[in-house]
KOLTIFI-826578 format. One record per residue (C-alpha): x, z, y. Coordinates in steps of 0.05 Angstrom, whole numbers, padded with zeros to 5 digits, always signed. Layout:
N
XZY...
***
This chain:
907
-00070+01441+03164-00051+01412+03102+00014+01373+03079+00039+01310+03105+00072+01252+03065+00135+01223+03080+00140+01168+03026+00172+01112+03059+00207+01158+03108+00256+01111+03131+00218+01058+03142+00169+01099+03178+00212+01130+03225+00223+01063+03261+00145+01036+03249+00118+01107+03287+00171+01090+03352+00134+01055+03402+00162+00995+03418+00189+01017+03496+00225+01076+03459+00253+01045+03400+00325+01035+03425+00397+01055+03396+00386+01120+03440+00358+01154+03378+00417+01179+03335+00421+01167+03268+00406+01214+03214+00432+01230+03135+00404+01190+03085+00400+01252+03037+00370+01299+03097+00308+01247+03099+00311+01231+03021+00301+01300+03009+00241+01311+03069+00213+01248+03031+00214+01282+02971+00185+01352+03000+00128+01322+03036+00162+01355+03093+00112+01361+03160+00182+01367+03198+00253+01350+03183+00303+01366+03236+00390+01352+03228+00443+01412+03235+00436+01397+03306+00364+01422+03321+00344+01347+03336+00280+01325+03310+00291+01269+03248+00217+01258+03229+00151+01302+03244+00076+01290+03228+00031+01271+03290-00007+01329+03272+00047+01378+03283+00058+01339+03352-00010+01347+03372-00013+01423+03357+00051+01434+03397+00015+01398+03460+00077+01352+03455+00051+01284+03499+00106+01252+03526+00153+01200+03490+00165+01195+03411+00194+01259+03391+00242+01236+03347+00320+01245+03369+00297+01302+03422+00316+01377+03417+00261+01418+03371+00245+01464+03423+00233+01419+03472+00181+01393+03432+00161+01457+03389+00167+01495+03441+00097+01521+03443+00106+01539+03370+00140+01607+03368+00135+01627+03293+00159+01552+03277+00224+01563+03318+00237+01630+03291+00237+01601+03216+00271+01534+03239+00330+01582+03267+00332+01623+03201+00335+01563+03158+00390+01528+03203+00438+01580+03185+00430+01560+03112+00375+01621+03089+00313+01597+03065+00251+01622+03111+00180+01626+03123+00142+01630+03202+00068+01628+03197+00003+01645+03247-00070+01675+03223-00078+01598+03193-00027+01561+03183+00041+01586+03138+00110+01539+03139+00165+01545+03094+00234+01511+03118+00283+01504+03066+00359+01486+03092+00382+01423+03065+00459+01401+03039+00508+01343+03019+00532+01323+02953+00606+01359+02980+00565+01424+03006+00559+01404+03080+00502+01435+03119+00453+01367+03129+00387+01411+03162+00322+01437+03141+00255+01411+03117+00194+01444+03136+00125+01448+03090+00058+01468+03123-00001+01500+03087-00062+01539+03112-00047+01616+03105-00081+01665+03058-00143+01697+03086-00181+01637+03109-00245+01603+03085-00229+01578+03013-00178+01625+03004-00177+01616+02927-00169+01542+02928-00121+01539+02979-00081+01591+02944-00090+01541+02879-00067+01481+02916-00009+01519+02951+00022+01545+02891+00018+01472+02853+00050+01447+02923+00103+01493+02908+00114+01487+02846+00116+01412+02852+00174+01423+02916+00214+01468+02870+00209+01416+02812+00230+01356+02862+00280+01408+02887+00317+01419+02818+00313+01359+02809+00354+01338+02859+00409+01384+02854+00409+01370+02783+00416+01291+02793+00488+01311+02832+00540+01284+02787+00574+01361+02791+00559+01434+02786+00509+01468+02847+00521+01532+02849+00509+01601+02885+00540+01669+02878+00552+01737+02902+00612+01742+02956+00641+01804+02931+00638+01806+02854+00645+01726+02838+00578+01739+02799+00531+01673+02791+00462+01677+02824+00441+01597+02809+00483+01551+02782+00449+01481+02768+00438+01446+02703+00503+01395+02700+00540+01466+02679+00515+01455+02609+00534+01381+02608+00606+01389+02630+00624+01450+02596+00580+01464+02548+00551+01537+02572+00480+01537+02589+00464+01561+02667+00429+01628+02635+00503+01654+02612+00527+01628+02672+00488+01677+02705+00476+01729+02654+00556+01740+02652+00580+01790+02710+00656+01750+02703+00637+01693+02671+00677+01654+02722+00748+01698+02712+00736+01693+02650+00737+01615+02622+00782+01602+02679+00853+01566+02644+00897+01630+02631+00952+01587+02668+00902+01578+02726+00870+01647+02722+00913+01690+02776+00927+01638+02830+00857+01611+02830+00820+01687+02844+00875+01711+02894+00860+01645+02933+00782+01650+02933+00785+01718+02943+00834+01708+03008+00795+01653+03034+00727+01689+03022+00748+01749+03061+00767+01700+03111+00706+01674+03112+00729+01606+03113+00704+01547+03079+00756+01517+03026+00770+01475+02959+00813+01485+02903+00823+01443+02842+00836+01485+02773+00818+01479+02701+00761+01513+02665+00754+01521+02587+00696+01489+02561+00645+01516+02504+00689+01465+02450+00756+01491+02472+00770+01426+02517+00793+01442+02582+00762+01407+02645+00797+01396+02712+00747+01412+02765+00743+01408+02847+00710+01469+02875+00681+01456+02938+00665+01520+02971+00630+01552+03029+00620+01619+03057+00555+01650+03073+00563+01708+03124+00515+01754+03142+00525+01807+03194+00595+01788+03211+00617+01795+03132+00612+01745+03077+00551+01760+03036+00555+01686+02994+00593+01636+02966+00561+01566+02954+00590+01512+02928+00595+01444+02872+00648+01437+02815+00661+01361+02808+00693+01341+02747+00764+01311+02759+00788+01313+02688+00802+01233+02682+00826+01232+02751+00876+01284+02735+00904+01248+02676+00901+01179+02717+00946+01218+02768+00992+01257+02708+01003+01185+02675+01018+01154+02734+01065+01209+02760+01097+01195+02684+01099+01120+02698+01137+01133+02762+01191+01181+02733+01203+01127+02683+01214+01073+02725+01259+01111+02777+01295+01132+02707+01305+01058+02687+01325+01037+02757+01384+01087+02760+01397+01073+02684+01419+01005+02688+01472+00978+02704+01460+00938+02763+01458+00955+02830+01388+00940+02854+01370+00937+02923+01289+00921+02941+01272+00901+03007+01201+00883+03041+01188+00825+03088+01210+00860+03150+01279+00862+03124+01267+00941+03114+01300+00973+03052+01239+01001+02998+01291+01019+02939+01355+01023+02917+01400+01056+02860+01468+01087+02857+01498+01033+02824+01487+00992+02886+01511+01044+02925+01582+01045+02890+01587+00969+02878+01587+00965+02959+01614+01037+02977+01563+01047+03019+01554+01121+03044+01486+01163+03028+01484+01169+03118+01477+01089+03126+01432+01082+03067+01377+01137+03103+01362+01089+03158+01332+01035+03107+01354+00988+03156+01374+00930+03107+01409+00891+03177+01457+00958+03183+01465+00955+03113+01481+00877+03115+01538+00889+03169+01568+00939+03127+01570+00891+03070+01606+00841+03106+01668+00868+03128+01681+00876+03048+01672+00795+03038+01734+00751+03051+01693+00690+03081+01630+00735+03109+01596+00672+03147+01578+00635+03089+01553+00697+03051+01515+00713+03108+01478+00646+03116+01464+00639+03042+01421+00701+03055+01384+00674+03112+01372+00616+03067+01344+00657+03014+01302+00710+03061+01269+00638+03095+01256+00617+03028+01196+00664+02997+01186+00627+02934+01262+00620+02916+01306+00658+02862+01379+00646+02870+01444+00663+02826+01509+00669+02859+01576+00688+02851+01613+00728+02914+01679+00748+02911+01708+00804+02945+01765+00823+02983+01786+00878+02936+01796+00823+02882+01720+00851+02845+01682+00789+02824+01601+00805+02839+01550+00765+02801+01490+00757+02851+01410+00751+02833+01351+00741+02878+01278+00738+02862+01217+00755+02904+01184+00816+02897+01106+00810+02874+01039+00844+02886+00995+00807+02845+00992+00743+02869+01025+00754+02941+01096+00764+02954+01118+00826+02985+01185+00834+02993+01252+00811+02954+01296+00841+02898+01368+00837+02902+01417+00854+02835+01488+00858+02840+01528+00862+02768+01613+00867+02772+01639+00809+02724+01701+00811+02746+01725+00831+02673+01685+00770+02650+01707+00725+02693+01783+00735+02675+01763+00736+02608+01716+00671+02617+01795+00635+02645+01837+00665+02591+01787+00634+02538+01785+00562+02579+01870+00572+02577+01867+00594+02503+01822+00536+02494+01866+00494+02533+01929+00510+02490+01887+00502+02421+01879+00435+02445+01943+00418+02455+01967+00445+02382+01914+00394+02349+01948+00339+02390+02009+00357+02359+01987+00375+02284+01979+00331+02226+01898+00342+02227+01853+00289+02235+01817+00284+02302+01754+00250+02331+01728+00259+02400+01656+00242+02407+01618+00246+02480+01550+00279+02497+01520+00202+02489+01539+00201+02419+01596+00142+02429+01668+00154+02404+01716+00173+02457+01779+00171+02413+01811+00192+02351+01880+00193+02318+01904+00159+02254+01909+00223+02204+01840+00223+02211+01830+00149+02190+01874+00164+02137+01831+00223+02105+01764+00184+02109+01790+00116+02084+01757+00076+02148+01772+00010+02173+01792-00001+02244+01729-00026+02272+01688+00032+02253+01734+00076+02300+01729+00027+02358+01721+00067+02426+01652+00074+02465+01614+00055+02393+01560+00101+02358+01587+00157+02322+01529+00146+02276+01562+00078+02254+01614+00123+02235+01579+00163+02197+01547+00124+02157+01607+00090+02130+01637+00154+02115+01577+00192+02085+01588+00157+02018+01661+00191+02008+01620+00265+02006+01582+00295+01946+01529+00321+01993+01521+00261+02040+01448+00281+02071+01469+00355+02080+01532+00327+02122+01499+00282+02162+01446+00333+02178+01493+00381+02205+01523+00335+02245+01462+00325+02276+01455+00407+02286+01513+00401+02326+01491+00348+02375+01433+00393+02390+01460+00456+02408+01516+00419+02439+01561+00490+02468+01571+00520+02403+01628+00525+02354+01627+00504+02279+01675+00519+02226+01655+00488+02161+01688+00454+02094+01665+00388+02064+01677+00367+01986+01692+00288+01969+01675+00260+01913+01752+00253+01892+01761+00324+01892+01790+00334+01956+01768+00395+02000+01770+00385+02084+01757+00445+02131+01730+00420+02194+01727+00448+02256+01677+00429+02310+01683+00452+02383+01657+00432+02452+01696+00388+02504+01701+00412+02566+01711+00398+02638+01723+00462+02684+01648+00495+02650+01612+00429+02635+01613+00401+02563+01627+00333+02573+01629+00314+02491+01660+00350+02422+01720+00347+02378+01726+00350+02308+01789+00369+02281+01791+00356+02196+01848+00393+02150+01866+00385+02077+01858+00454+02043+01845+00435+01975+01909+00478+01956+01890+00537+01996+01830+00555+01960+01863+00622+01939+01877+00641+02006+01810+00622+02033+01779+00670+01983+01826+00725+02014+01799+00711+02077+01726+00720+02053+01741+00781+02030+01775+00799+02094+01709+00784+02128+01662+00821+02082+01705+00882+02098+01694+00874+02168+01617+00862+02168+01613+00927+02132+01658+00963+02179+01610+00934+02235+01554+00965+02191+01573+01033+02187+01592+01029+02263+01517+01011+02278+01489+01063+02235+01532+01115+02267+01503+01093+02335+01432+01088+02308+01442+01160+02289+01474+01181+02359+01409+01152+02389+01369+01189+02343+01394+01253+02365+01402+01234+02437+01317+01216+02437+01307+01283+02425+01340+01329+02466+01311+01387+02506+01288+01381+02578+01303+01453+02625+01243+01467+02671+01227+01499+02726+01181+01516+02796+01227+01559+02848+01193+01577+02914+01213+01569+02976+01252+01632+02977+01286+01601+02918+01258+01656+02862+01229+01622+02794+01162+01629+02798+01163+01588+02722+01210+01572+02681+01200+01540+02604+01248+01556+02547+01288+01503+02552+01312+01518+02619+01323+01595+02599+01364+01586+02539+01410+01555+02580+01417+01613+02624+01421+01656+02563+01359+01692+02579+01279+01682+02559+01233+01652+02607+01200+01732+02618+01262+01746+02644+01278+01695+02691+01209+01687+02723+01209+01730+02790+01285+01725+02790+01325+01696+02843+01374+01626+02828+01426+01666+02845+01404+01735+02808+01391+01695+02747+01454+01638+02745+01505+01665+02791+01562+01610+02755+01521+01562+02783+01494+01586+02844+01545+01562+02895+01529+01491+02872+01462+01477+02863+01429+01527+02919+01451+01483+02979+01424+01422+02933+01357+01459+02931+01351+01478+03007+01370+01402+03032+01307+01391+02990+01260+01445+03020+01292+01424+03090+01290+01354+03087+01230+01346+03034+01271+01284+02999+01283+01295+02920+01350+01289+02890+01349+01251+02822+01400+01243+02774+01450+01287+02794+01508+01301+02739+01532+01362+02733+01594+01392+02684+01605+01474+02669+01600+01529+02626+01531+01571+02611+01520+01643+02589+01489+01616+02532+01553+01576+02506+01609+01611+02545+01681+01577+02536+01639+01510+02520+01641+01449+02578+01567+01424+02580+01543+01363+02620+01472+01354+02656+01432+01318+02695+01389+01352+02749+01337+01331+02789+01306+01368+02846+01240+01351+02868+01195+01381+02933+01129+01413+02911+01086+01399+02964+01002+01424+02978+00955+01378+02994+00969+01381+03056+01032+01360+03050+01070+01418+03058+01135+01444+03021+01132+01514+02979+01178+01502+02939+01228+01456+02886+01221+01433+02820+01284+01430+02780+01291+01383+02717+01353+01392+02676+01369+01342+02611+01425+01359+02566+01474+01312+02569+01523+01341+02524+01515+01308+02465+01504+01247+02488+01582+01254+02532+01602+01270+02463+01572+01204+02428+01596+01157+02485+01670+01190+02474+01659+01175+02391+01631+01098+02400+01689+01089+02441+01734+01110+02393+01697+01062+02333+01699+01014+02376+01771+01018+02392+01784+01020+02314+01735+00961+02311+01774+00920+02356+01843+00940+02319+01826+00922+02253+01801+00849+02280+01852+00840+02315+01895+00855+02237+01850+00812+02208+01862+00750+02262+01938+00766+02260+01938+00767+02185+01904+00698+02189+01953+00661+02240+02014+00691+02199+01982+00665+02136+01965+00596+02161+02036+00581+02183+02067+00623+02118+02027+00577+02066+02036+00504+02106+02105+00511+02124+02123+00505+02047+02072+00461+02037+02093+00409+02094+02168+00401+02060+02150+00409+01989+02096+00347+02004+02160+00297+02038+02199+00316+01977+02146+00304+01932+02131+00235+01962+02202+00210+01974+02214+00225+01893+02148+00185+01883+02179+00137+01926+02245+00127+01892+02211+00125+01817+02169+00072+01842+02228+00036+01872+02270+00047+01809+02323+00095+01840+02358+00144+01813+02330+00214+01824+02377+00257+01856+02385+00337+01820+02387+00361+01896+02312+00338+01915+02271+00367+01854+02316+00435+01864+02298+00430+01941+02226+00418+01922+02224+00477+01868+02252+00522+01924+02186+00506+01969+02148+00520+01901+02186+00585+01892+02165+00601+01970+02101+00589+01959+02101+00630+01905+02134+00686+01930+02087+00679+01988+02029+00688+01932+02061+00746+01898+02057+00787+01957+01983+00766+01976+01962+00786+01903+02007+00846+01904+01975+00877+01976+01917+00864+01940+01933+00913+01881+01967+00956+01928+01907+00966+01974+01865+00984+01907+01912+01026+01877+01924+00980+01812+01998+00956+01829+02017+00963+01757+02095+01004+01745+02118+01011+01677+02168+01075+01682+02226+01087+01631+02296+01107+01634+02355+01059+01667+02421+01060+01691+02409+01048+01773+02472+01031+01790+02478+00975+01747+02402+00948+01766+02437+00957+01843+02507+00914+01822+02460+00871+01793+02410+00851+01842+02475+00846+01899+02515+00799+01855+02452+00750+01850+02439+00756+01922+02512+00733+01950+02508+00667+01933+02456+00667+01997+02504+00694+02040+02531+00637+02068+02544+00654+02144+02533+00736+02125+02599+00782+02095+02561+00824+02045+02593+00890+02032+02567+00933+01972+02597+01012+01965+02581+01036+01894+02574+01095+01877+02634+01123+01819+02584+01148+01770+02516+01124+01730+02453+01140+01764+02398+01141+01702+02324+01135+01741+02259+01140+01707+02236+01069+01744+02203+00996+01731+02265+00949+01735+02229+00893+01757+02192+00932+01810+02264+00964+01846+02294+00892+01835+02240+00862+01880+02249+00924+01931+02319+00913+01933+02310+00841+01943+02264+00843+01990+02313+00882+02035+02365+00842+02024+02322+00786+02040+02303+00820+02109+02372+00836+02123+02383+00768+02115+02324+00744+02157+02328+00783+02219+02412+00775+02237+02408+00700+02252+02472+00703+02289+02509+00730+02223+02551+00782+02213+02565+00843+02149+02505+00861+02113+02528+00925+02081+02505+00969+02020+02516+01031+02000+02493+01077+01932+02500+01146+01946+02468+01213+01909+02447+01274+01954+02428+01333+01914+02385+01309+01859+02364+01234+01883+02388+01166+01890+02399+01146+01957+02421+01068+01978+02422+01037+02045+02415+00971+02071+02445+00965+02151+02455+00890+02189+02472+00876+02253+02415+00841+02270+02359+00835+02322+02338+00908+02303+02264+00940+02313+02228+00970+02389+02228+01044+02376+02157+01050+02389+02149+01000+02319+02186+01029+02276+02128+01080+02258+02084+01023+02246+02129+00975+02203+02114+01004+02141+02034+00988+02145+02004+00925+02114+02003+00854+02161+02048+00891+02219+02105+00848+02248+02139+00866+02305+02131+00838+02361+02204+00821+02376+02199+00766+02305+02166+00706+02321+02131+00670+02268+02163+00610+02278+02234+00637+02273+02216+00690+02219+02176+00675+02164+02132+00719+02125+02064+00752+02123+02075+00826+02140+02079+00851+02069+02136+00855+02044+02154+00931+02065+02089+00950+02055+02096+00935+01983+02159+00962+01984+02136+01031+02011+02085+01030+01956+02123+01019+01899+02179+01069+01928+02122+01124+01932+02095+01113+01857+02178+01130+01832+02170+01191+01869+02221+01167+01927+02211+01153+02009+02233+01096+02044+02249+01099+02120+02288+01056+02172+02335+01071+02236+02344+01016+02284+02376+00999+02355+02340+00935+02390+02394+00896+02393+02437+00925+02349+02407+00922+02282+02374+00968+02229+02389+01008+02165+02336+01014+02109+02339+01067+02073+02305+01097+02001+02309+01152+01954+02298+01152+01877+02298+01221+01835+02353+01216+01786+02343+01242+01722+02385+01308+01700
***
């Protein structure tokens, strides 16, 4: 009997069913089981059941088979008659290739499998047996049928995207392995095969032990498995593979292994990245800070933070139950007017499409700054995102500015500047005379309600830069909420600051102000200023390159790692991890947690086992103490505990990531302290600037009247009385003085304040200075006690006379209600000692440490009762320390103070 066809096997299955029979009652049958008869030529293709898929009507015949189609029926019902068939069907349905043949007729049934290794059947080939007529030919013809089968065979297995492969169940040694080896690694099959431990060999060393021990368990088990592992390929590479396996047994013990390697090297690295992508994620979600809370359309908590947790105070219990209605109630009882908070959520949970920003404020006085925005997938909304933010810091800050603002307005009211009030439309809303004054316009360019622009087009003239000024004008219309602070130059020399600012109602800007000042005579302190600022920039400079460098170093700390199981005993362990336990991974590896870190033990093993026992991880977890490897040294983490899970899903054991946090505690506590120097030296700086401003005009306002009422009286003929010009010269003098000290400081702070040293007789330069200062003693009894002998100091005259002077001066200043100023010129040992005591307001205790620096005032001498710009003793203290002397003070508040200085006198 020769070999049937089966091209078109699937087709032909259904054409050969007569139609009575041809009904769902035949079951249906592998695609690759009748691919591969197709392919074969099989005579008979059966499934792993025995049940007939396909046979040749000639095979029916033989068998005596007459009843209905024979396909879907039991093989021995309808081979029955065929002994030496059955016999080699049963062999081959255990998986073993076999042959059954009679005096003429020989079959060989091969057992057929699935891409994954699953048993699929067996195909049988028919050819006459040797010994009949033709025996050479038929010989010929079955060999060429055979090796055509074994060719369509190979072919097969080697079109499956993987690894086929057979070896021996005792010694791992290959017996086939298919052609794809070569493509994926790079080793041809014939080394494969030729190599008793090929295998155990070019397994990953990592991979090496775990991946025999659990084919070699399984194997005696007899028990068909897959493991996933990495192999090194020919080019050093390594591949991920899946190893699907199964067990041949023979006589009760495994005699094969048989199996496909599918290459899983991208999905590996899909799955690594993606793992990576989570980590960071969670990371940034419990970095920020925001609390987040992420809920899905059934009103079911997905994700949260801890930062949500401690804005509400909700306990780690309630949060479990990812009940976002529990959580809701919770909430409420925290709210002063709950009702309306609670319907404003309704409102936004209805509303899919909707993001909302709200304000909530809470009963323990914490403002919350509410945002809402539905969560995406794609196109199709899945849930919603809540983020909470405490601004209650803000918030008082945002009325303190709108009160500061408040009172700034009120000042301009009540200053000599010139002010125009302009609304968002562009139309005048008011202004006051002094500014009509310094532009020079007519009344009916300042009318109410008319176009500012009118305005400025009448005034633009005035200005050497006309286009520039009205451009920036313009500027300022457009970005309506910000602040300007600029100058403008006339063409008659004169010099205006102007300050622009936004009018406001409650938070809406209804219009701006401009507020215009002469400063053509404070040029000199403007520069000052400039200076002032330049400082400050760089100070702001070297405070962000400090932090750029803290970040730098931060970036690239070590991360501790480790896999315990579940008996808690580190099965791995990287350096990191070690060195912190003051040990080498070698070492820790087969050690217990609390064998290898007892410090730590009591702490983090309950952490671990609520993770084994509950399979949830725990992530960011701080934690402060010392380490053998630093002992005596406070260190800061943060842990993470994670469940290591099979495939299956089951726990054996916890992954433990530690980051150093050490150093980045340590940065936090050193930008807090730049900033805090930050802040004090701006807040110098804006002191310095409000002393200075009301120091330099409160000369200027008198010296101006006095100037103009002379002008008047020459105009007017009138005599010019002695008292005014000396009245005015004093304001000049004040001004002056005012000047000295500004240039002075300036010296001072470079080290350049210029003393000429030579001999002189001290007391005198004392007697001296006192006798010119009593004439200003009107309401004050000034006492001097000399001392009975010459003092001769190597000293700058001048430079004493103005330290004296100034004290005086301050003595002077700071008892308003009168009373003795008294001074005394004593010698201890070797130096010149003289004291200055009033009865004054005196100095806080707390000061008095501080009123030696440069712009300090305390904060019991108001500007407006006590003039000056914080300098005076600072220059004092300077030009005390270049004669070799110290200056001090002792003060009662409320009873007044003693200044006191030493001078070396001369032997």
């Amino acid at each position: 009997m020769g070999t049937a066809s089966m091209h078109g096997h699937g087709a032909a299955q259904d054409a050969s069913l007569p139609a009575e029979t041809a009904h769902t009652a035949v079951p249906p049958f592998p695609g690759m089981l009748l691919h591969v008869g197709s392919c074969l030529h099989a005579t008979l293709v059966v499934d792993s059941q025995k049940r007939i898929a396909w046979v040749d009507d000639a095979l029916t015949l033989a068998s005596g088979w007459n009843g209905n189609p024979p396909e879907g029926r039991c093989a021995r019902e309808v081979l029955g008659t065929l002994p030496w068939l059955m016999e080699a069907l049963d062999t081959a349905l255990t998986g073993k290739a076999a042959v059954g043949s009679t005096d003429r007729v020989k079959a060989f049934v091969l057992p057929v499998f699935g891409e994954e290794g699953q048993f699929l059947g067996a195909c049988a080939c028919m050819s006459t047996s040797e010994g009949s007529k033709g025996e050479p030919a038929l010989r010929e013809a079955l060999a060429r049928e055979l090796t055509r089968t074994q060719r369509q065979y190979e072919e097969l297995i080697d079109a499956i995207d993987g690894i086929v492969w057979e070896a021996d169940a005792s010694t791992f040694r290959f017996t086939f392995v298919s052609r794809q080896a070569e493509r994926l690694l790079g080793y041809p099959p014939e080394q494969w095969r030729r190599e008793p431990d090929f295998w155990v060999k070019h397994l990953h060393p990592e991979d090496r032990e775990w991946a025999c021990s659990f084919c070699l368990k399984a194997t005696h088990e007899g028990r068909p498995h897959q493991l996933e592992y990495r192999m090194v390929a020919a080019d050093g590479s390594t591949v991920w593979l899946r190893d699907i396996v199964t067990v041949l047994v023979e006589d009760g013990r495994p005699a094969r292994l048989r199996g496909i390697m599918v290459d899983i090297t991208e999905q590996r690295r899909a799955q690594q990245q993606l793992e990576r992508t989570v980590s960071l994620l969670r990371t940034t979600l419990e970095a920020t800070a925001d609390g987040v809370l992420v809920t899905n359309l059934d009103r079911r908590i997905t994700a949260y933070n801890r930062k949500f947790q401690e804005l509400w105070h909700i306990p780690d219990e309630l949060m479990a139950h990812r009940d976002d209605g529990r959580t809701l109630a919770f909430v409420l009882d925290q709210l002063p007017h709950p009702e309306p908070f609670y319907a404003r959520v309704q409102e936004i949970c209805e509303a899919l499409e909707e993001e909302s920003l709200d304000i909530l404020e809470l009963r323990d006085g914490r403002i919350l700054e509410r945002y809402s925005c539905p969560q995406r997938q794609g196109d199709t909304i899945i849930g919603r995102i809540w983020s909470f933010r405490d601004v209650t810091a803000e918030h008082r800050a945002r009325e303190h500015l709108e009160h500061t603002l408040s009172l700034l307005r009120a000042t301009f009211d009540s200053i000599a500047d010139g002010v125009i009030v302009v609304s968002q439309d562009q139309r005048i809303t008011t202004s006051n005379k002094r500014f009509q004054k310094l532009w020079g316009l007519p009344d009916d360019v300042l009318l109410e309600n008319l176009d500012v622009m009118k305005a400025v087009t009448a005034a633009a003239p005035l200005l050497k830069d006309p286009e520039q000024f009205v451009t920036r004008l313009r500027e300022m219309f457009v970005v309506s909420d910000q602040e300007y602070v600029d100058t403008v130059e006339f063409r008659d020399g004169r010099i205006l600051e102007h300050t622009s600012l936004p009018q406001r109602l409650g938070n809406t800007i209804i219009g701006r102000i401009w507020s215009y000042r002469d400063v053509t005579q404070e040029r000199l302190a403007k520069a000052e200023q400039e200076r002032l600022l330049v400082a400050e920039q760089s100070a702001r400079e070297r405070l962000e390159e400090s932090l750029a460098l803290l970040d730098t170093f931060l970036n690239n700390a070590p991360i501790g790692m480790g896999f315990l199981n579940r008996d808690l005993r580190y099965l791995r362990v990287n350096d990191a991890l070690a060195a912190l336990h003051g040990k080498n991974r070698e070492e820790e590896v087969g050690q217990t947690l609390r064998e290898s870190t007892p410090q730590v033990a009591s702490v983090v093993e309950p952490l671990m086992r609520r993770v084994l026992e509950t399979g949830e991880p725990i992530i960011g977890l701080d934690l402060r103490g010392e380490v053998p490897a630093t002992p005596g040294a406070l260190r800061s983490w943060r842990v993470s505990y994670y469940p290591v899970r099979t495939p299956r899903g089951g726990i054996v054991g916890v992954g433990a990531v530690v980051v150093e946090l050490t150093a980045e505690r340590q940065a936090q506590e050193e930008r807090e302290r730049l900033l805090r120097e930050a802040h004090e030296a701006i807040q110098v700086r804006d002191d310095f600037l409000s002393v200075a401003s009301h120091e330099l005009k409160t000369p200027l306002t008198p010296l101006k009247l006095l100037l103009q009422t002379l002008k008047l009286r020459c105009a007017s003929g009138q005599p010019l009385p002695p008292r005014l010009a000396e009245k005015a010269l004093t304001q000049v003098d004040r001004l002056s003085g005012l000047i000295s000290d500004l240039l002075d400081a300036s010296l001072v702070e470079a080290g350049q304040l210029p003393v000429e040293c030579e001999p002189m007789p001290f007391r005198e330069l004392v007697r001296e200075v006192v006798a010119n200062f009593r004439p200003a003693c009107i309401h004050h009894t000034l006492e001097y006690e000399e001392h009975t002998e010459e003092l001769v100091i190597q000293g700058d005259r001048e430079r004493l006379a103005q330290v004296l002077m100034n004290l005086l001066e301050n003595a002077l200043k700071y008892s308003p209600q009168g009373g003795p100023i008294h001074v005394a010129l004593t010698q201890t040992r070797n130096e010149a000692l003289v004291s200055i005591s009033d009865s004054g307001i005196g100095i806080p205790e707390d000061e008095q440490a501080h009123l030696f620096e440069r712009f300090f005032r305390a904060r019991n001498a108001p500007i407006s009762g006590f003039g000056g710009l914080g300098l005076g003793l600072y220059i004092c203290r300077d030009i005390i320390e270049r004669h070799g002397g110290r200056i001090w003070v002792e003060s009662e508040l409320g009873r007044g103070s003693t200044f006191r200085f030493t001078l070396p006198v001369r032997a």
